[in-house]
N, C-alpha and C positions, 0 to 999 in steps of 0.2 A: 562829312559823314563819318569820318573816323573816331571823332571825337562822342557819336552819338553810340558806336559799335566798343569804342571801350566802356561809357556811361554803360554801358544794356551788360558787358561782360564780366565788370564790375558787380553788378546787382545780382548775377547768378551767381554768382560765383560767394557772394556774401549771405545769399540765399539758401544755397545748400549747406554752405559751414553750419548758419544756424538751423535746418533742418536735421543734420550729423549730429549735431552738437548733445552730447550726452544730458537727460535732464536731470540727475543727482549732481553735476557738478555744481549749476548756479545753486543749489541745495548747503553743498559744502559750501561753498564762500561769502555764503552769508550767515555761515555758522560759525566759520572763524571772523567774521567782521564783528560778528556780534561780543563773541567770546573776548574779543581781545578791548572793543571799546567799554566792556564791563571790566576789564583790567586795569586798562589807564584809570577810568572814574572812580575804583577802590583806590586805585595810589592817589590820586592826587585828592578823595577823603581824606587817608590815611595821613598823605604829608602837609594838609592845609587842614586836620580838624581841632587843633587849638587854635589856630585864628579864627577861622570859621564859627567857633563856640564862642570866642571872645567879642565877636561882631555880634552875632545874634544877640547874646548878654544884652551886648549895648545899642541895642537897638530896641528889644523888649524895653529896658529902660526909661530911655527917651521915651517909648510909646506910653511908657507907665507912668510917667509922671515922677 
């Protein structure tokens, strides 16, 4: 039975957090997830777009005959 009274206090207890739980934060943190995976994808444009250009080239290429 104890094990059944921690399961049940456990659940409240995880229940009210997310009932407390402010709703502008999950707000914010998918505003810096966002922000910051638009950062990484400009750098790594930025430090892979001569290969990247060079690839397309050649691949346009090939396709082109």
């Amino acid at each position: 039975m104890r094990l059944l009274d921690a399961i049940w206090l456990r659940l409240l207890a995880t229940a009210q957090r997310v009932r407390e739980e402010e709703r502008g934060d999950s707000m914010i943190n998918w505003v810096v997830l966002a922000v910051g995976l638009s950062v990484v994808a400009a750098a790594l444009v930025a430090l892979l777009g001569p290969a990247l250009k060079q690839a397309a080239q050649h691949i346009v290429s090939v396709l082109g005959g």
